[in-house]
N, CA and C atoms as an extended XYZ file, in Angstrom:
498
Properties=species:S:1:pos:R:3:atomname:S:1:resname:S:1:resid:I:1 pbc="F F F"
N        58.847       13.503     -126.130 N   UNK     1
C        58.484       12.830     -127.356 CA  UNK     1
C        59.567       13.010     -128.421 C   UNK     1
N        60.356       13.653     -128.558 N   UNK     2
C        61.396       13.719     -128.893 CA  UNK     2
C        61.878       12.719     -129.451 C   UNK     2
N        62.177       12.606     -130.625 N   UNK     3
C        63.207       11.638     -131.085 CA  UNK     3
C        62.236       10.330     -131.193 C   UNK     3
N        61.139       10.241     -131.066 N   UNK     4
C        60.509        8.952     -130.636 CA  UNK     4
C        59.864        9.320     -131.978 C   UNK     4
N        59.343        7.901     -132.683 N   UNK     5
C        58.185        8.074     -133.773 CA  UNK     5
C        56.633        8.762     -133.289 C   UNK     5
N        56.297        9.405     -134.372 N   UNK     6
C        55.273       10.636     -133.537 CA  UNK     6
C        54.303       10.979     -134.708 C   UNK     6
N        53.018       11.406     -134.788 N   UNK     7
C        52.266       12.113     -135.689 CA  UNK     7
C        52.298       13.524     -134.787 C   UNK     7
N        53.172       14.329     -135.629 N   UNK     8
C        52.931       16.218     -135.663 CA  UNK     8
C        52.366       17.058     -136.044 C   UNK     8
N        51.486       16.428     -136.955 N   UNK     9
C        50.925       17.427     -137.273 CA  UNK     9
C        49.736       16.802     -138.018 C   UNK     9
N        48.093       17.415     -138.371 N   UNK    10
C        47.160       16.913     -139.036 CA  UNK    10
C        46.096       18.193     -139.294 C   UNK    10
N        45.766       17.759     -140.316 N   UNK    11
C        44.705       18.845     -141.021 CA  UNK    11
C        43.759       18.369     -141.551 C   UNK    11
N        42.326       18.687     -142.103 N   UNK    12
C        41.964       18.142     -143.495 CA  UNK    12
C        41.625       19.798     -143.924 C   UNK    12
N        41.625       19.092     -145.653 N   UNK    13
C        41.690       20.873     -146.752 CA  UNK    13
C        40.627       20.114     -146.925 C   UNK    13
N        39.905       21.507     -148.047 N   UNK    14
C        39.382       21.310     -149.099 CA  UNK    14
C        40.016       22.146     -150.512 C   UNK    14
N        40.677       21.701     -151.200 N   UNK    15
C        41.960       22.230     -152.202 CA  UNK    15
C        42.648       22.756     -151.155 C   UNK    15
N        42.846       24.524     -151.548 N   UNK    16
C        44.560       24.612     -150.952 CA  UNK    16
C        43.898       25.235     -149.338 C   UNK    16
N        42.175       25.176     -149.163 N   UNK    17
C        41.904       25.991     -148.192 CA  UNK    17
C        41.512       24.885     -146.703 C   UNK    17
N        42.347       25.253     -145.156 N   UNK    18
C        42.642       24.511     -144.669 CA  UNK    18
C        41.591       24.404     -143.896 C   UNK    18
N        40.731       23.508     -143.879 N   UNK    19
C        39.386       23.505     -142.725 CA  UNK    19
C        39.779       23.365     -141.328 C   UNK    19
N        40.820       22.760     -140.421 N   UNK    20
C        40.913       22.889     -139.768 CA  UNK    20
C        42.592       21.661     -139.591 C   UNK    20
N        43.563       22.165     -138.390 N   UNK    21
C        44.389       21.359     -138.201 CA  UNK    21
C        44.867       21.549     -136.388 C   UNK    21
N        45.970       20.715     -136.299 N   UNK    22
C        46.242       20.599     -134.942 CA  UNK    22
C        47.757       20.414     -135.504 C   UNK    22
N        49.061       20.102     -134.367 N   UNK    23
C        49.947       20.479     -134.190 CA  UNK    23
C        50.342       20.446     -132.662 C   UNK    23
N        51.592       19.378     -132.994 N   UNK    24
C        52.289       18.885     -131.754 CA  UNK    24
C        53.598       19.734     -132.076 C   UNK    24
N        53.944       20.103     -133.074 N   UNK    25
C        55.363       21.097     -133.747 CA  UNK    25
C        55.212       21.591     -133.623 C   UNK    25
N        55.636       22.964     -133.137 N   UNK    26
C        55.595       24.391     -133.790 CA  UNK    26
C        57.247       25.171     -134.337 C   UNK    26
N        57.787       23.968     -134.167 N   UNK    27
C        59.074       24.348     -134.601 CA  UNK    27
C        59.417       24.530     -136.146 C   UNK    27
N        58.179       24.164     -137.263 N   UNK    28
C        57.765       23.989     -138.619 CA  UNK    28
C        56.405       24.640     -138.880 C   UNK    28
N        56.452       24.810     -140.420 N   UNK    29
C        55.066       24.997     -140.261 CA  UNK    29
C        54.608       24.511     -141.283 C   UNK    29
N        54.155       23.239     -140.930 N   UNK    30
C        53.403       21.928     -141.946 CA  UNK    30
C        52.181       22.363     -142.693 C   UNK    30
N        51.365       23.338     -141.980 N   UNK    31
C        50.355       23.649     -142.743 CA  UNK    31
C        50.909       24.541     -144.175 C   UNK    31
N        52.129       25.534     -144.161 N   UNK    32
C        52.272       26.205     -145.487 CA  UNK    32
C        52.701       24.952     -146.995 C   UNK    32
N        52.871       23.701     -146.046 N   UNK    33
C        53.741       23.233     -146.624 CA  UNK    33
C        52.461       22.174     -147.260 C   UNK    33
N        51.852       21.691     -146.476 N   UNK    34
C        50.243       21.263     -146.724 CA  UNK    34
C        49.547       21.760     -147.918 C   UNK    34
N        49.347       23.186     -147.475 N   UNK    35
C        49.218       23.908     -148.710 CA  UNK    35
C        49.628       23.561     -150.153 C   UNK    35
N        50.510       24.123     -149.632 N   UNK    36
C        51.448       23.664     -150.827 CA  UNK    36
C        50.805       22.395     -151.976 C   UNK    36
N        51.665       21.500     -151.047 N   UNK    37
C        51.334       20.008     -151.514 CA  UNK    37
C        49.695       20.300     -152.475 C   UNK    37
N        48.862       20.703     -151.786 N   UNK    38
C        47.281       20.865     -152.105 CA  UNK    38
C        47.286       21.613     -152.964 C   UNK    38
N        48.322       22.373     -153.880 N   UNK    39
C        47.945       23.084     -155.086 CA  UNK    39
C        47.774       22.306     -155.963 C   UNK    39
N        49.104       21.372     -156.021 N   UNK    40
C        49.898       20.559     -157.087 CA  UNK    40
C        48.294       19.031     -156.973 C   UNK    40
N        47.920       18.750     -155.444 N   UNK    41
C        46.670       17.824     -155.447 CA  UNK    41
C        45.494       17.949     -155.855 C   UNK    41
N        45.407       19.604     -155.337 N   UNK    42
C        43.774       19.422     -155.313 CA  UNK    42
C        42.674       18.843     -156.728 C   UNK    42
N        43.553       18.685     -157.757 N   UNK    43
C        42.401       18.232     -158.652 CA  UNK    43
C        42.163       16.661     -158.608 C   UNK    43
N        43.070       16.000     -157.620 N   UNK    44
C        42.875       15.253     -157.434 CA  UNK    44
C        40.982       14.753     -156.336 C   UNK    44
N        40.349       13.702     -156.618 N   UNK    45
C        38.753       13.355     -156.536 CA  UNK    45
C        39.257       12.575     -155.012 C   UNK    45
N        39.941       11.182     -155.859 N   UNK    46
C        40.614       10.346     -154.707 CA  UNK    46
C        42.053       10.151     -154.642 C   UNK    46
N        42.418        9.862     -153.998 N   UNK    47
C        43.949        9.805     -154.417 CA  UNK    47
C        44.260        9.205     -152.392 C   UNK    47
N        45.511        8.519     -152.759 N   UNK    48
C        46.400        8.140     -151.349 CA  UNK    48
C        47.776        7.645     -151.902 C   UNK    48
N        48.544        8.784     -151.129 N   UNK    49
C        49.926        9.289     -151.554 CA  UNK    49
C        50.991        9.439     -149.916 C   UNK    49
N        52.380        9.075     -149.939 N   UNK    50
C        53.225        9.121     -148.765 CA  UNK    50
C        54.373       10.109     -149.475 C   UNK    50
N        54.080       11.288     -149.092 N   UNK    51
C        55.332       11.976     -149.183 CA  UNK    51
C        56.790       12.348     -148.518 C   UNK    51
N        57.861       11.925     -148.736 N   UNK    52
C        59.028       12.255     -147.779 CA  UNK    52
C        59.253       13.992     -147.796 C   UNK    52
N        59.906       13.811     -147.031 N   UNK    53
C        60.086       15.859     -146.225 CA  UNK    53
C        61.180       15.731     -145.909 C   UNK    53
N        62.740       16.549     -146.638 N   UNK    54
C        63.592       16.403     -146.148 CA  UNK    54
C        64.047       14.898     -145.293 C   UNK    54
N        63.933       14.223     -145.538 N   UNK    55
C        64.482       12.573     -145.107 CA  UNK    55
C        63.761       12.873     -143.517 C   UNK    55
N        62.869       13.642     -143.037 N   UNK    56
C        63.192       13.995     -141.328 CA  UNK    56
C        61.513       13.323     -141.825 C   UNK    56
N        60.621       14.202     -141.975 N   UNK    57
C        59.309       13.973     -142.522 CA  UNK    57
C        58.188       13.435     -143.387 C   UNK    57
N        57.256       12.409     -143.179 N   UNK    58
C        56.546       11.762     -144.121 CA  UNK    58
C        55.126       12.556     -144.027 C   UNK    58
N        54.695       13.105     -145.334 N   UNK    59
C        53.236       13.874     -145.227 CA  UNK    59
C        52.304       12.508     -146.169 C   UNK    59
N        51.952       12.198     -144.741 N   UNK    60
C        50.431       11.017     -145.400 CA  UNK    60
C        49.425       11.593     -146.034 C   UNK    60
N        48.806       11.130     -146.992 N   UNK    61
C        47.305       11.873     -147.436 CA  UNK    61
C        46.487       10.868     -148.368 C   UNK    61
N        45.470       11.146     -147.669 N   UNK    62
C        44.263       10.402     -148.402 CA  UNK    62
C        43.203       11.772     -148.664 C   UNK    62
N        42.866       11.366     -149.996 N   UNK    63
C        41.890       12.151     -150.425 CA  UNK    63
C        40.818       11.591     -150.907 C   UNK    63
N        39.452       11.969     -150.235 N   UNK    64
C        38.079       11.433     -150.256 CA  UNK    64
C        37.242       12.558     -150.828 C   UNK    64
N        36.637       12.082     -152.016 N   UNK    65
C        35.589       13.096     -152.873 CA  UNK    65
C        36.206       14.242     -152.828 C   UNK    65
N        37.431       14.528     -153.307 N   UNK    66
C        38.251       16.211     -152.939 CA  UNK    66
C        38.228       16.732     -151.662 C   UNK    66
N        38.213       16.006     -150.328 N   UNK    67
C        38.559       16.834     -149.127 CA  UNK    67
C        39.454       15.642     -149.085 C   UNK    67
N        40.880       16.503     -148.480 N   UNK    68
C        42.109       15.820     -147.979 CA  UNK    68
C        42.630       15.675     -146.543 C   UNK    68
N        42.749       14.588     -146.319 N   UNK    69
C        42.958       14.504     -144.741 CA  UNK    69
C        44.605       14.188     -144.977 C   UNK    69
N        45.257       14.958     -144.143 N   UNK    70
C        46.277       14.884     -144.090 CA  UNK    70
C        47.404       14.785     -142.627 C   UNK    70
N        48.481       13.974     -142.797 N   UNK    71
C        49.074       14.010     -141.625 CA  UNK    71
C        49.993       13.974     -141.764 C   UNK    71
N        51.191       14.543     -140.848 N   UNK    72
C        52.913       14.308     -141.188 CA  UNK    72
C        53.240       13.714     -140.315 C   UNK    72
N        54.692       12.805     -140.022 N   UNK    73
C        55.197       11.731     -138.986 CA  UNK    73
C        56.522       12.041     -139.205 C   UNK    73
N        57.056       11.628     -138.255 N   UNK    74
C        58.475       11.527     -138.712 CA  UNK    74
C        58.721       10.585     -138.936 C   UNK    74
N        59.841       10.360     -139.744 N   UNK    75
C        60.106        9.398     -140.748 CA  UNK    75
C        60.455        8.127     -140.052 C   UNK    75
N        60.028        7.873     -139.169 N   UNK    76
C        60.222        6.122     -138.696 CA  UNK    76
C        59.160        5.899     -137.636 C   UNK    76
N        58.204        6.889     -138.222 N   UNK    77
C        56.659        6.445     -138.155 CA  UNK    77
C        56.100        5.214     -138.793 C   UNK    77
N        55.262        4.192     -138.109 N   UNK    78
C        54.906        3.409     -139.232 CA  UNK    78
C        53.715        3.985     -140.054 C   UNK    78
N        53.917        3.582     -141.791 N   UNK    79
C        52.925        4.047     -142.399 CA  UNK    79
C        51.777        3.475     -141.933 C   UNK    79
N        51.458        2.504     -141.823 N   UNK    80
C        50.074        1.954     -141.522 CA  UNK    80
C        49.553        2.083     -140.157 C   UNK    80
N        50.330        3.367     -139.274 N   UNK    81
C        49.867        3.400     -137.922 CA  UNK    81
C        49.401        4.804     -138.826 C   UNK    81
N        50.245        5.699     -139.410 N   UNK    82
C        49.693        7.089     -139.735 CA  UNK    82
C        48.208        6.894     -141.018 C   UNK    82
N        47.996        5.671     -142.091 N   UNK    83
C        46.958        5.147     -142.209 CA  UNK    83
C        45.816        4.925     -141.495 C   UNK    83
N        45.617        4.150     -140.410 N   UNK    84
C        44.979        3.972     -139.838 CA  UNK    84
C        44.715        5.098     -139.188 C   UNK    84
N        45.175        6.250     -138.422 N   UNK    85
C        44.511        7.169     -137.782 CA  UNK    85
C        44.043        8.257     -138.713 C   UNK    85
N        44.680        8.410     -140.318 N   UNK    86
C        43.811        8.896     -141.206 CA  UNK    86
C        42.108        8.719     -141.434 C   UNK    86
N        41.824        7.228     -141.178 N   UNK    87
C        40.932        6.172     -141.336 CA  UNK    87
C        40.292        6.683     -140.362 C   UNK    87
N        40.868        6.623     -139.405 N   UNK    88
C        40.142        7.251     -137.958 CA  UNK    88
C        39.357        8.259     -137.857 C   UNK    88
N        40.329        9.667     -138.378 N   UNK    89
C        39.319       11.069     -138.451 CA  UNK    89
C        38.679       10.530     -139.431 C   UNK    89
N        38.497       10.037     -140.826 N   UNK    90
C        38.136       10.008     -142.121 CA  UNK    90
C        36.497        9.530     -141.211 C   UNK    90
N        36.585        8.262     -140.776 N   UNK    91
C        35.348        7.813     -139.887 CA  UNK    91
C        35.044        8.820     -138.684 C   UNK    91
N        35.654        9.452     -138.359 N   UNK    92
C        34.827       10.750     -137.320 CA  UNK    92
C        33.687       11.651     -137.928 C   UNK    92
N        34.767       11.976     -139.253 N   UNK    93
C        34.112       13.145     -139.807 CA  UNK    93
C        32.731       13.142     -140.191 C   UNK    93
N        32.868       11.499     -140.555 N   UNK    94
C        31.526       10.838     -141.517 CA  UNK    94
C        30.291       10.409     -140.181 C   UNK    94
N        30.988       10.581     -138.995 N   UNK    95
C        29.950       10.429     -137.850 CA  UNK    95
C        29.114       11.112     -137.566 C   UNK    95
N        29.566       12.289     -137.938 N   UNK    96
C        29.003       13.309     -137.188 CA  UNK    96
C        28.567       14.454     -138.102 C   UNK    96
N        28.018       15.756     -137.859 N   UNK    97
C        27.355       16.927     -138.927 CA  UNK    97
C        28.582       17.107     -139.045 C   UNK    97
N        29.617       17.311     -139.891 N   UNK    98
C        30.674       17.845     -140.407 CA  UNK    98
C        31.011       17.290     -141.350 C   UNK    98
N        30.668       15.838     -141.717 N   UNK    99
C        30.523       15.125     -142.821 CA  UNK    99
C        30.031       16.192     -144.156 C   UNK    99
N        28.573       16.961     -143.861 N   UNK   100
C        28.434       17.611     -145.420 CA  UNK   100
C        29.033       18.960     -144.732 C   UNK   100
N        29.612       19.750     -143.939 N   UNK   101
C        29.933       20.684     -143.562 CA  UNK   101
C        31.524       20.987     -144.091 C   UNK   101
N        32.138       20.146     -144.398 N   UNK   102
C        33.475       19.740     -145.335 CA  UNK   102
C        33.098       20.453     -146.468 C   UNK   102
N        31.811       20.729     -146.921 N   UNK   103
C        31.984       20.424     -148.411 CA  UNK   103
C        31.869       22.252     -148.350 C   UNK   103
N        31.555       22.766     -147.498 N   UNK   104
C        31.333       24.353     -148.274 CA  UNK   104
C        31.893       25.798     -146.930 C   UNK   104
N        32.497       24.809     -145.644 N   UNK   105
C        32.861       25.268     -144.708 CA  UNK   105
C        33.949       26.476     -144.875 C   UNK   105
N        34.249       27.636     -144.396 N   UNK   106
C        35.771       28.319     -144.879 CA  UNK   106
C        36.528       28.021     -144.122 C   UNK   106
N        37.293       28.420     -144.361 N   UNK   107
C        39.076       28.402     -143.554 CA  UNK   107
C        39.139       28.841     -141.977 C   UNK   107
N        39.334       27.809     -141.634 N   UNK   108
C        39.171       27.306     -140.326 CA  UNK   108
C        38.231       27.026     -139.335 C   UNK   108
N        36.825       26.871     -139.867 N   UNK   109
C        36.189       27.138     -139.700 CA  UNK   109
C        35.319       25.789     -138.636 C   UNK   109
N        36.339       24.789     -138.864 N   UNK   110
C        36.237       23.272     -138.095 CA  UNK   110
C        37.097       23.542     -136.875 C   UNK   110
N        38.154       24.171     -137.185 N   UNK   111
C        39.182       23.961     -136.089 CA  UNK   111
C        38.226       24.160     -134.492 C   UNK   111
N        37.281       24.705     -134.139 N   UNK   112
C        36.817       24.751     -132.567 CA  UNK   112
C        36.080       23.653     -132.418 C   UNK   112
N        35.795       22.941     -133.279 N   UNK   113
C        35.155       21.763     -132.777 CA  UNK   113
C        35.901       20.401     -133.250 C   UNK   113
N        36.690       20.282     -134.372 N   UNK   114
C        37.324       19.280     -134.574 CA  UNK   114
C        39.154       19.599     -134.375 C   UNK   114
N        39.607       20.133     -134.180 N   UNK   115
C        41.037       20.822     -133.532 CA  UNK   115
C        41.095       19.808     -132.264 C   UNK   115
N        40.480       19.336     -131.658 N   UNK   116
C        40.753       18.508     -130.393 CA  UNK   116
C        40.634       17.420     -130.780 C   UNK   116
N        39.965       16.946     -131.602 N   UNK   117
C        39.489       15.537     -132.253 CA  UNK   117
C        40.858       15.491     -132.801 C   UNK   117
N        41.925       15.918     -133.470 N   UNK   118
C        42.943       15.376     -133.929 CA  UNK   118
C        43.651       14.780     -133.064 C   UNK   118
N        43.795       16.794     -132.057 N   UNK   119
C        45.085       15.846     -131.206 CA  UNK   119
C        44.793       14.572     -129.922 C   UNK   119
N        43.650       14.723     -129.841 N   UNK   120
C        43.242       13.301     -128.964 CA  UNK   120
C        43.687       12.015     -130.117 C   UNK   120
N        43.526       12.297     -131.137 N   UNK   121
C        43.743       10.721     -131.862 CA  UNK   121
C        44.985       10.512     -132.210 C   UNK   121
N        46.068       12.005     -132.200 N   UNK   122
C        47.125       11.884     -132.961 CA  UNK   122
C        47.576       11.610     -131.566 C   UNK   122
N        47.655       11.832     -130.265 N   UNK   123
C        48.019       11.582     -128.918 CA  UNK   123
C        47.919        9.832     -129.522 C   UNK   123
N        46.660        9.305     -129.252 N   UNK   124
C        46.438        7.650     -128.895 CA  UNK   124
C        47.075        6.947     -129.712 C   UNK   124
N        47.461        7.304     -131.418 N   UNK   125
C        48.073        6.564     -132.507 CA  UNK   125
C        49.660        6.938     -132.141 C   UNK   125
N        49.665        7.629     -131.911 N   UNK   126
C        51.184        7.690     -131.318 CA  UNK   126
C        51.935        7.211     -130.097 C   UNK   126
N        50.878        6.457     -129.550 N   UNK   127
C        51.250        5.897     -128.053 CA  UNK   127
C        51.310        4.261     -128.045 C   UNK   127
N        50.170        4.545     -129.761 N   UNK   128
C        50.251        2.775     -129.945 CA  UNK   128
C        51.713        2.070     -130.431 C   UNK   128
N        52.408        1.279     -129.470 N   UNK   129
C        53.661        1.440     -129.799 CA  UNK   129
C        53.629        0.065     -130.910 C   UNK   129
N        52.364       -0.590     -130.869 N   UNK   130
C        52.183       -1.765     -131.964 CA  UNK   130
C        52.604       -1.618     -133.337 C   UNK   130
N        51.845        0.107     -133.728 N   UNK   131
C        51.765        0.340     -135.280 CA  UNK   131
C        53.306        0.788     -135.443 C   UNK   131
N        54.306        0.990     -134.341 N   UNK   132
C        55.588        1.198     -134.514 CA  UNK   132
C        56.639        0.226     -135.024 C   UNK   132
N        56.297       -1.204     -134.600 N   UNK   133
C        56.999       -2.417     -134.910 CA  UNK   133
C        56.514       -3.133     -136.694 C   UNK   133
N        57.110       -3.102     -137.408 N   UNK   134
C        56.504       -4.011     -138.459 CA  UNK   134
C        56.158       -5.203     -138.578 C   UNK   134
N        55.215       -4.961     -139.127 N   UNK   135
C        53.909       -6.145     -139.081 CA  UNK   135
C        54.235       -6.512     -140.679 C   UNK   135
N        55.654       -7.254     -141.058 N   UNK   136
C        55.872       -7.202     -142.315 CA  UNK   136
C        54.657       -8.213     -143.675 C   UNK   136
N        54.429       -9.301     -143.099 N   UNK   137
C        53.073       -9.866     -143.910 CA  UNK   137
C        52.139       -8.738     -143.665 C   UNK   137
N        51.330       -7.856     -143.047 N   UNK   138
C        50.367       -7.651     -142.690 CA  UNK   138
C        50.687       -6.318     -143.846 C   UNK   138
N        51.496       -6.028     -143.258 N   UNK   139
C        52.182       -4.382     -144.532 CA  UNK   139
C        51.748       -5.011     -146.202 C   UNK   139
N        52.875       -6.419     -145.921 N   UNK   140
C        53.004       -6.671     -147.604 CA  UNK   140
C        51.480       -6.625     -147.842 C   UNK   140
N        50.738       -7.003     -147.235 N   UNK   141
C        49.217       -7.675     -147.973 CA  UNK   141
C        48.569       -6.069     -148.028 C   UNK   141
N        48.328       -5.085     -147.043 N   UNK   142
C        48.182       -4.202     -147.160 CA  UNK   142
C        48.336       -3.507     -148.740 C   UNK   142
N        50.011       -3.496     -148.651 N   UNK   143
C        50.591       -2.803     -150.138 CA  UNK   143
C        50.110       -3.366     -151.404 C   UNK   143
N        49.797       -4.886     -151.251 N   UNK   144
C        49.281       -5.422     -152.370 CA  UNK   144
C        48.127       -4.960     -152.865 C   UNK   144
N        46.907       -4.697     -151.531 N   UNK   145
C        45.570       -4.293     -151.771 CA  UNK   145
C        45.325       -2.915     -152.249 C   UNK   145
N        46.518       -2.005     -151.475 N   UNK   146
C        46.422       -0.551     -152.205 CA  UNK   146
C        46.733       -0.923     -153.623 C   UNK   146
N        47.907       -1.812     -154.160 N   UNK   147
C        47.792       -1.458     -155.478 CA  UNK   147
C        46.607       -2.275     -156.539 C   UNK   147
N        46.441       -3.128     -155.814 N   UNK   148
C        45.296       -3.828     -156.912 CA  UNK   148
C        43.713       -2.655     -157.112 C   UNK   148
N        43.661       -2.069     -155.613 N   UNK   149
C        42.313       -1.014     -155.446 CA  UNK   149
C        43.085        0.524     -156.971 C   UNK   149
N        44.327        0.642     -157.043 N   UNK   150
C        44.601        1.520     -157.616 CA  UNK   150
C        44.699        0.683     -159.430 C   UNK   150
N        44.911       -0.243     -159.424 N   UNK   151
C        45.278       -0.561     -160.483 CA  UNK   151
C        43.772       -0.630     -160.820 C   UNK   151
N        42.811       -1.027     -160.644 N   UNK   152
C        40.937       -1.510     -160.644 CA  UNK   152
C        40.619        0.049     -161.033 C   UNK   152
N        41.194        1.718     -160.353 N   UNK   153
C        40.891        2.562     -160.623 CA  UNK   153
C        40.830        3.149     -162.186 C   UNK   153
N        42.563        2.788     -162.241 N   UNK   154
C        43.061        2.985     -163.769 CA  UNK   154
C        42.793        2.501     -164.618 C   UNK   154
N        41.989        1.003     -164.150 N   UNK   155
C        41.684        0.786     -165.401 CA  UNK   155
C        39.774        0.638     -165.861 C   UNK   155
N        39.515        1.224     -165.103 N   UNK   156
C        38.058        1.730     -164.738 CA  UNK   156
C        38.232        3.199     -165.964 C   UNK   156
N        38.895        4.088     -165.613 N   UNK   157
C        39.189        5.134     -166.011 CA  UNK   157
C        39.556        4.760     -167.688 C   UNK   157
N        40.646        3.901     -168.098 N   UNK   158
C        40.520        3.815     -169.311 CA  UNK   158
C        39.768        3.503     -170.239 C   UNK   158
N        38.510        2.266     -169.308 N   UNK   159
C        37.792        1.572     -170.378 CA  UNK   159
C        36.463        2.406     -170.091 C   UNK   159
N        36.268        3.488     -169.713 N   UNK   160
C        35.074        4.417     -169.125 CA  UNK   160
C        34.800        5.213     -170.467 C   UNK   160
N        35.367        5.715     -171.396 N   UNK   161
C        35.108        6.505     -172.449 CA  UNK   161
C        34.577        5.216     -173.836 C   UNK   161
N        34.614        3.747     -173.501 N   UNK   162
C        33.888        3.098     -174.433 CA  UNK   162
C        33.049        2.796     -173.805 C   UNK   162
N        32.222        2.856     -172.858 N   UNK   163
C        31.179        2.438     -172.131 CA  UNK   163
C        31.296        0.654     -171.156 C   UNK   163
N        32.478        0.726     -171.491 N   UNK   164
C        32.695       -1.164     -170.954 CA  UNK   164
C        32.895       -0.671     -169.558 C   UNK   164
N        31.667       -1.458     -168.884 N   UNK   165
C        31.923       -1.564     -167.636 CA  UNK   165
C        32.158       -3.251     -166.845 C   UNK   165
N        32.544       -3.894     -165.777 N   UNK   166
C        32.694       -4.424     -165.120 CA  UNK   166
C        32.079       -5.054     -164.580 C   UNK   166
């Protein structure tokens, strides 16, 4: 797998504490770095953010009601293949009892039952060699919808302290 576009690594937190992750690397260690990232996030509610890593690494993250699902790729990963398998666990989690078990679980405390659930999905999204090729209309419309859903946020947020709602 080498050299090939790849998801290496995946976790979800709750702030900086890691409920559970998996790991195709061990040549790094994405989770300190996860961490990390999750100090500077965690007050974040919702949020969806693409971080670069040394030009080598992209750390994806979507954050739902303050638990963060997170994933890293290497950098000629497509975003909307490492999206979509975010989407993926994001809909596992919500399948099954671990949905409210997110909310008060400790540190590591998912990994024996959802630790395989990653790397089975981070295996199949990485094999899809579709989400590798750009789907450049399909991206643009994508990018458009993240920002109109973000721009609808901000401005939800500003007009929220006069009571004007929508």
């Amino acid at each position: 797998m080498e050299g090939e576009p790849a998801i290496l690594y995946s976790c979800i937190t709750r702030g900086t504490l890691l409920l559970v992750e998996h790991t195709k690397n061990y040549e790094h260690n994405f989770a300190q770095v996860a961490q990390s990232m999750m100090q500077t996030l965690a007050s974040h509610t919702d949020y969806k953010a693409v971080y670069n890593a040394h030009e080598s690494y992209l750390f994806h993250v979507i954050i739902e009601n303050g638990i963060a699902y997170i994933c890293v790729t290497t950098s000629d990963f497509n975003k909307v293949g490492a999206h979509a398998y975010l989407q993926e666990i994001i809909q596992r989690i919500h399948s099954t009892n671990l949905a409210s078990r997110v909310n008060y679980a400790g540190e590591y405390e998912l990994n024996r039952e959802f630790s395989v659930v990653l790397g089975q999905e981070m295996d199949h999204y990485t094999s899809l060699k579709g989400y590798q090729k750009d789907d450049k209309l399909g991206t643009l419309q994508r990018q458009v919808n993240d920002v109109k859903e973000i721009m609808t946020q901000n401005i939800e947020k500003v007009v929220q302290p006069w009571g004007i709602t929508g």
